[in-house]
C-alpha positions in Angstrom: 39.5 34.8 -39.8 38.1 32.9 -36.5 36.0 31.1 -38.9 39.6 29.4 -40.1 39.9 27.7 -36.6 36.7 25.9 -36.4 36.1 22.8 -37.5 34.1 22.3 -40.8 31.4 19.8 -41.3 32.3 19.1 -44.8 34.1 16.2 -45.0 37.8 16.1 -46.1 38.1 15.4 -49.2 40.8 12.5 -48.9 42.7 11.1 -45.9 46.5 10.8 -45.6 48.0 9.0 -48.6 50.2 5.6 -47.6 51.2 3.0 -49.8 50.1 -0.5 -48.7 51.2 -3.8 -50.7 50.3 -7.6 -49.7 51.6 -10.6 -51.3 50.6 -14.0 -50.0 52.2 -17.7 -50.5 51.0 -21.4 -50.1 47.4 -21.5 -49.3 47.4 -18.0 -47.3 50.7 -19.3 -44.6 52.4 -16.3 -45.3 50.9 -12.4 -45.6 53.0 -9.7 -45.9 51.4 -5.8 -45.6 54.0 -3.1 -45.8 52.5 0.8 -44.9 55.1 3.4 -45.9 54.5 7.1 -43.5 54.0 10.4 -45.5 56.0 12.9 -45.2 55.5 15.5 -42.9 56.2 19.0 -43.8 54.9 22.4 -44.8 56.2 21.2 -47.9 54.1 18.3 -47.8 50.9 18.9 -45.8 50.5 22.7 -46.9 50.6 22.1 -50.7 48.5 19.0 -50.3 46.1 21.6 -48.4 46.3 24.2 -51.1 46.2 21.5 -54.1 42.6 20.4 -52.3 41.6 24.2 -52.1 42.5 24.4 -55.8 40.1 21.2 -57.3 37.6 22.7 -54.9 37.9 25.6 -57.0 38.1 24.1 -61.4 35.8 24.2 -63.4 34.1 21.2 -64.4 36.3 21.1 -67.5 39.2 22.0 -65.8 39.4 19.0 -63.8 38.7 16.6 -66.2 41.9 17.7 -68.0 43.8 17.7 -64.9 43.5 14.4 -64.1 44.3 13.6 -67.9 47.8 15.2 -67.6 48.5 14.0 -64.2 47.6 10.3 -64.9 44.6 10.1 -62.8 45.9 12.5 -60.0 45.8 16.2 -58.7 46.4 18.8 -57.7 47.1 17.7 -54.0 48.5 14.1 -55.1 51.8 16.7 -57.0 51.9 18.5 -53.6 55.5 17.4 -53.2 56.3 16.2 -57.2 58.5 19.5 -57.6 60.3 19.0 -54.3 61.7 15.7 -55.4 62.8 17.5 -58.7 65.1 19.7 -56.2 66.8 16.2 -54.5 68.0 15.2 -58.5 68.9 18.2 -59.9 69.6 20.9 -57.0 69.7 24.0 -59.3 66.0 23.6 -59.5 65.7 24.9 -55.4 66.6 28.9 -57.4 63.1 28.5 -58.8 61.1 28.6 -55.6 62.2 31.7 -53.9 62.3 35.1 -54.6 65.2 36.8 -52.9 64.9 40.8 -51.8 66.9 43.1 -51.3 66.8 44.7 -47.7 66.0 48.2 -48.4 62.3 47.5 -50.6 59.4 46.5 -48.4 55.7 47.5 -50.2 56.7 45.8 -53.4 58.6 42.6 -54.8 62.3 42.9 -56.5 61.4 40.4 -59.4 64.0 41.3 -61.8 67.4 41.4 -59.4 69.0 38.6 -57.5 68.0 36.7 -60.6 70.1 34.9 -62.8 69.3 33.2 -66.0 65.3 33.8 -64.9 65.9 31.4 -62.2 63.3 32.6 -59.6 59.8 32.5 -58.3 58.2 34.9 -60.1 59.8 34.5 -63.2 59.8 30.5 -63.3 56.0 30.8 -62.7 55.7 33.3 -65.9 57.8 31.2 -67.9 55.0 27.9 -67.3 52.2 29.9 -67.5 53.1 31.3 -70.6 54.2 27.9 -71.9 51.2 26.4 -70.9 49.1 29.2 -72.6 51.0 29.5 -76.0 52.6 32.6 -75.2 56.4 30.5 -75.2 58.6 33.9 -75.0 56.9 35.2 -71.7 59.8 34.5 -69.8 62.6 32.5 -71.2 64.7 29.2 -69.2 67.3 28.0 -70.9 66.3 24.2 -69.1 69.4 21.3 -69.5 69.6 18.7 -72.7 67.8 16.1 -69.6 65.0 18.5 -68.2 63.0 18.6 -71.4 60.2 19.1 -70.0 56.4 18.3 -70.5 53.0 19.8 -70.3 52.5 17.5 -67.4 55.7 18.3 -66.0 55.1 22.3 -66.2 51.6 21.9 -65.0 52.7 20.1 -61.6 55.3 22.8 -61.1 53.3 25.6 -61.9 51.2 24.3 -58.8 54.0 24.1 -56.6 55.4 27.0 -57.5 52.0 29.2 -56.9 52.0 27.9 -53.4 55.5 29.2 -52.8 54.1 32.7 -53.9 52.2 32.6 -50.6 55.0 31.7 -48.5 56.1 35.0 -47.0 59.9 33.7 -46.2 60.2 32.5 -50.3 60.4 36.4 -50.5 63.1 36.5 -47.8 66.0 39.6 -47.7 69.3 38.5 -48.5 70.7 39.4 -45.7 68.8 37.3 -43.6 69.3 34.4 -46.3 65.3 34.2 -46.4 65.0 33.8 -42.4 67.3 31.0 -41.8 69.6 33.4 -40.0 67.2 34.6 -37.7 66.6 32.7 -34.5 63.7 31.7 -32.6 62.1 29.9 -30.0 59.0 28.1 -29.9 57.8 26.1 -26.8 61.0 25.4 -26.3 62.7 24.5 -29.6 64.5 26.7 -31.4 64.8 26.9 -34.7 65.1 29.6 -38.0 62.1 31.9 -38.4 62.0 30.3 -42.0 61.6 26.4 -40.8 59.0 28.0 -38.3 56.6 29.8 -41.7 57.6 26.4 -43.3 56.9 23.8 -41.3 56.4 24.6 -37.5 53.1 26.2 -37.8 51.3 23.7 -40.4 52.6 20.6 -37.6 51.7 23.0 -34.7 48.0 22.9 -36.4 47.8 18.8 -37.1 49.3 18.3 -34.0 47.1 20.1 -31.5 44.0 20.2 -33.5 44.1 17.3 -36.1 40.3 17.5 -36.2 40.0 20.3 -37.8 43.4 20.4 -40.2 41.5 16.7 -41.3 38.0 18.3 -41.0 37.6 19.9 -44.5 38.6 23.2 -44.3 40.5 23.3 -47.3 37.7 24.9 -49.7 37.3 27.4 -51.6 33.7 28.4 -49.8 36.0 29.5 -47.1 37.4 32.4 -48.9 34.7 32.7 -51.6 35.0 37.2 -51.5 38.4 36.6 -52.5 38.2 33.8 -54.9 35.8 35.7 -57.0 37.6 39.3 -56.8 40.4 38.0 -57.5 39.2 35.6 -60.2 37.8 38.3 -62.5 40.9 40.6 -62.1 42.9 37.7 -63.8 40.6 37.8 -66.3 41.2 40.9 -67.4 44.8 41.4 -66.6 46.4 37.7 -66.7 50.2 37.6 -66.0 50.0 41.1 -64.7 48.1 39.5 -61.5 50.7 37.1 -60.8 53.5 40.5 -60.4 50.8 42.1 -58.1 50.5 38.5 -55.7 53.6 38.8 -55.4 53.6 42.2 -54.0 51.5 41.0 -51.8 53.6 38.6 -50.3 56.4 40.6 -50.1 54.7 43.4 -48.6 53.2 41.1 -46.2 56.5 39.7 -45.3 58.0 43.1 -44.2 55.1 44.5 -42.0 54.0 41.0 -40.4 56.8 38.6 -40.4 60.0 40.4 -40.0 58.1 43.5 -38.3 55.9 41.7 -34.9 52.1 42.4 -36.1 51.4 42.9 -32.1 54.4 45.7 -31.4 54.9 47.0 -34.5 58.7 46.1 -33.9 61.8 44.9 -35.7 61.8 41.1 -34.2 65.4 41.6 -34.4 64.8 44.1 -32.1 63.1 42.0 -30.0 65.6 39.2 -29.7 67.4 38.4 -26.3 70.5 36.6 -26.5 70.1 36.3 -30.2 66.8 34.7 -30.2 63.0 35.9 -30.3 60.4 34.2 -28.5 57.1 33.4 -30.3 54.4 33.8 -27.8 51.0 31.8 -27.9 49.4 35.1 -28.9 52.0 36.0 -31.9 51.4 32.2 -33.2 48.0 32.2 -33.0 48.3 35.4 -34.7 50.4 33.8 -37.8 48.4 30.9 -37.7 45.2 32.5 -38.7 47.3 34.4 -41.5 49.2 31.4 -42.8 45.8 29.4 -42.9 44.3 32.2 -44.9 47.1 32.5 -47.4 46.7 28.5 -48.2 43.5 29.1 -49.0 44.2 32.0 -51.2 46.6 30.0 -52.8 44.5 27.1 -53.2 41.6 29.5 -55.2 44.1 31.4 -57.2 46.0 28.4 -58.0 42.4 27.6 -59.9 42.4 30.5 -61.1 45.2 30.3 -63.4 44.1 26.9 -64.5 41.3 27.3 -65.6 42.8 30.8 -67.6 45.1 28.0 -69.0 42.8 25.7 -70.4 40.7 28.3 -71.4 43.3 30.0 -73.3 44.0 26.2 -75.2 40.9 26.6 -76.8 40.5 22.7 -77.0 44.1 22.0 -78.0 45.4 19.1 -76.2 48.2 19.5 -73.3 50.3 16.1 -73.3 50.4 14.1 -70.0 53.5 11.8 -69.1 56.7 13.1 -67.5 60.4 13.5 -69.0 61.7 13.3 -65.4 62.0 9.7 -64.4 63.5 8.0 -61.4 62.4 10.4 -58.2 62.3 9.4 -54.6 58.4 7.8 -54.1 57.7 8.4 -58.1 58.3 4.4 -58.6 54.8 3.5 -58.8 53.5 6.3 -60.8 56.5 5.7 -63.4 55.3 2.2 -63.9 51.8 3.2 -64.6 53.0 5.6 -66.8 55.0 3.2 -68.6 52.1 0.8 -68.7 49.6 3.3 -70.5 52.2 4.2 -73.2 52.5 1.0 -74.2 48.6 1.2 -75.4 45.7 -0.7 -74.9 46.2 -5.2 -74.9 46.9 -6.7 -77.9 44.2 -8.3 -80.1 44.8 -12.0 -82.6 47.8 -14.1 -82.6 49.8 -10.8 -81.1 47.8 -11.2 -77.5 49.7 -14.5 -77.3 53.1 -12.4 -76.5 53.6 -12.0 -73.2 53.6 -8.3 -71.8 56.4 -7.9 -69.3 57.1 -4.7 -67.1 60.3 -3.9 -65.8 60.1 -5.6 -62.7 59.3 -8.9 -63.4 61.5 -11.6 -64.1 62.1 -14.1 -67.5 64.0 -17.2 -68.8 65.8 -19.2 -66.0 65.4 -16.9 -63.2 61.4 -17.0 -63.9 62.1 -20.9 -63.8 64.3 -21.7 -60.5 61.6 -19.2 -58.9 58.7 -21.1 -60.1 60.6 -24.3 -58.9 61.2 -23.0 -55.6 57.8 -22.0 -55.2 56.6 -25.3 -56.2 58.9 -27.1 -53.7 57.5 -25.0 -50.8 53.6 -25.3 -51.5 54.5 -29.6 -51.8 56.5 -29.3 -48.9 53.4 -27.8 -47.3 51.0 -29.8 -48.8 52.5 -32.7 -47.4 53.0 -31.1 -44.0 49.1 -30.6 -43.9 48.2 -34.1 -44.9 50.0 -35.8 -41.9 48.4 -33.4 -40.0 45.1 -34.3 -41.2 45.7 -38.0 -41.3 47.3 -38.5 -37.6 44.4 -38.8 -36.0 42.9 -41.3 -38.9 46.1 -43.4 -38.2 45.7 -43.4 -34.9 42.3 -44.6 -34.6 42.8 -47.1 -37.1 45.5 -48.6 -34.5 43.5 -48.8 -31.8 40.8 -50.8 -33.8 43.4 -53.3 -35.1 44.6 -53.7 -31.6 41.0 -54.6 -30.1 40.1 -57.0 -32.5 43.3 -58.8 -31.7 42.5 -58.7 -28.4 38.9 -59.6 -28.9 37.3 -56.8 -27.9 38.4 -57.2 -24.4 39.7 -54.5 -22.7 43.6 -53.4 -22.1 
C-alpha cells in the first residue's frame, strides 16, 4: 500500500480537461479566450482516476471499440456523463447506491430496499447483460424518453462499477448511507459520506498534487489483483459482480463505520455528536480508498473486455438518446455532425451544411453588414494613422519652398 503514496515516474496520461474557445475580429483588434474550471469532486476526479486505471487495463481491441461508441472518448472523458443524467431525471440517483439494512455486515442485501430493480447492483446486471445479449439478466422498466443506447449503457455501466467501490454507496438505512453521521476534519465538519466522497480525493490533490497528477492511476500498480481477479470473471461472469459487492459491503462495516485503529463503533466514538478523523485514521483511509480506485479501475476492464468478447464481432451502436445535459453541448454537436455522414459530392456539395448554431437569411445578413461596417471603420482608422505623418511632412516641404528654403 505505501507504494500508493509515492509518486510514479510514468507520466499521467492526460492533464485536467478545460474548454478553451477564441474568436477574433478585424485584422486581430479583438481576441477573446474563455477557460471554463472542471469540476471538482470525488465524483469527478475519482471516476476520471478509475476510467484512466481502466484503458490502462483493455485489450487492444477493447479500446478501439470504446472510443467508437464514445465518439472519440473514454473511459475517464464519461467520468461524470451519468452524474448529469441524475440533474435531468432525478430517479436515476436509485441506481448508484445500494442501501443495507443495519443488522447484515459480511455480505451485501442486493435484493431488499429495492424497488423496480432500481439499485447498484442490480442496474449494473441489467447493462452488463444488455451489453452481452443476455437482455432478461435483470429487467428496468426505463421511461418512453430514456431509451437508451449501447453507448448510453456502456458510459453508465462505467460509472456505476466505480460506485461498487465506494463503501458509503452501500450505506445502512439508518444512517441514510452516512449523511447522518458527523464528523470533523481539520476543522470542517461535514457527513462521513461527503468525507469517502469527496474529502479524501481533494485532501490528496490538494496536499500532494504531484503525485494524484503523477501517473498513478495504472493498472501495474495492482497487477496481483487485476489478474486474480480477471480470470475468476472468466469463469464465473455476473456471479463476480455479487461477490465485489460483498466486498464493499463487508469492507464498509469493519473499516468505515467500525475505526480500523480501535476496532470501535465511530458512533461510539463521537463527542458531542461528532467524531474526529485523526491524521492517522485519514492516512489510514486514504491508502484504502486509493487502492479501491485502482481495483475499480482493473475490474472495470475487466468486464469490458468480457463484453466485447462475448459480442463476438457484432457491432454495439455509439450515439446517445439523452440529449441536452449540463457541459454535454459540444459533444452533442459532434454527434449531430457525424450522423449527418460524410460531405456531399456533385451539384449536392453546393448546399450549404448548417448546424444548429449558426445563423441564416437576414439575420446572417445584418451580421455580415455589421461586421463589414466595423472592419471599414477600422480600416479607415488605420490609414490616417499611417498617413499623418506623410501629411505632415508634406506640409512642412510646401511651407519651405514658399519661404525659400530659409529658415522659420
Amino acid at each position: 500500500m505505501d507504494r500508493l503514496c509515492r509518486p510514479s515516474a510514468r507520466p499521467a496520461s492526460r492533464g485536467r480537461r478545460g474548454i478553451a474557445s477564441k474568436g477574433a475580429l478585424c485584422l486581430g483588434f479583438l481576441a477573446l479566450v474563455t477557460d471554463l474550471p472542471v469540476a471538482s469532486a470525488w465524483d469527478k476526479d475519482g471516476h476520471e482516476a478509475i476510467g484512466m486505471t481502466t484503458m490502462s487495463a483493455l485489450e487492444t481491441g477493447a479500446v478501439a471499440e470504446v472510443k467508437h461508441l464514445l465518439g472519440g472518448r473514454d473511459a475517464a472523458d464519461v467520468a461524470a456523463w451519468a452524474h448529469k443524467v441524475n440533474k435531468k431525471f432525478p430517479w436515476t440517483t436509485e441506481l448508484h447506491f445500494q442501501r443495507q439494512p443495519t443488522t447484515r455486515c459480511e455480505r451485501a442485501e442486493l435484493t431488499n430496499n429495492c424497488p423496480d430493480n432500481r439499485c447498484l447492483v442490480q442496474a449494473i446486471k441489467h447493462f452488463y447483460g444488455k451489453l452481452t445479449g443476455k437482455e432478461h439478466m435483470v429487467d428496468i422498466t426505463w421511461p418512453a424518453e430514456m431509451k437508451l443506447t449501447d453507448a448510453d449503457e456502456l458510459k453508465y455501466l462505467i460509472n456505476l462499477l466505480g460506485d461498487m467501490h465506494q463503501p458509503l454507496h452501500f450505506g445502512t438505512a439508518d444512517t441514510d448511507m452516512g449523511r447522518n453521521i458527523t464528523v470533523q476534519f481539520r476543522g470542517k465538519t461535514e457527513s462521513l459520506y461527503d468525507f469517502w466522497d469527496k474529502t479524501i480525493a481533494q485532501t490528496v490533490i490538494h496536499d500532494s498534487p504531484g503525485f494524484w497528477w503523477g501517473g498513478w492511476t495504472h493498472v501495474q500498480r495492482t497487477r496481483v489483483e487485476y489478474e486474480k481477479d480477471s480470470e475468476a470473471f472468466k469463469k464465473e461472469h455476473e456471479v463476480m459482480l455479487g461477490r465485489w459487492a460483498d466486498e464493499t459491503a463487508k469492507f464498509l462495516c469493519t473499516s468505515v463505520y467500525r475505526n480500523p485503529l480501535t476496532g470501535k463503533q465511530i458512533t461510539d466514538e463521537m463527542v458531542g455528536g461528532v467524531f474526529k478523523i485523526s491524521d492517522e485514521l485519514y492516512e489510514t483511509w486514504k491508502r484504502e480508498m486509493l487502492s479501491k480506485m485502482l481495483v475499480a479501475g482493473a475490474r472495470t476492464a475487466i468486464v469490458l473486455n468480457s463484453i466485447l468478447h462475448h459480442r463476438e464481432g457484432k457491432q454495439l451502436k455509439a450515439g446517445s438518446s439523452i440529449t441536452h445535459l449540463e457541459g454535454e453541448e459540444e459533444v452533442e454537436e459532434i454527434e449531430e455532425e457525424r450522423a449527418r455522414g460524410p460531405p456531399a459530392k456533385g451539384r449536392k456539395a453546393d448546399i450549404p451544411r448548417v448546424g444548429k448554431n449558426h445563423t441564416q437569411g437576414i439575420g446572417a445578413l445584418g451580421a455580415n453588414l455589421a461586421i463589414g461596417l466595423v472592419c471599414i471603420f477600422c480600416f479607415l482608422v488605420l490609414m490616417r494613422i499611417w498617413a499623418g505623418p506623410s501629411v505632415n511632412l508634406n506640409r512642412a516641404q510646401a511651407e519651405k519652398r514658399q519661404s525659400g528654403g530659409k529658415k522659420i
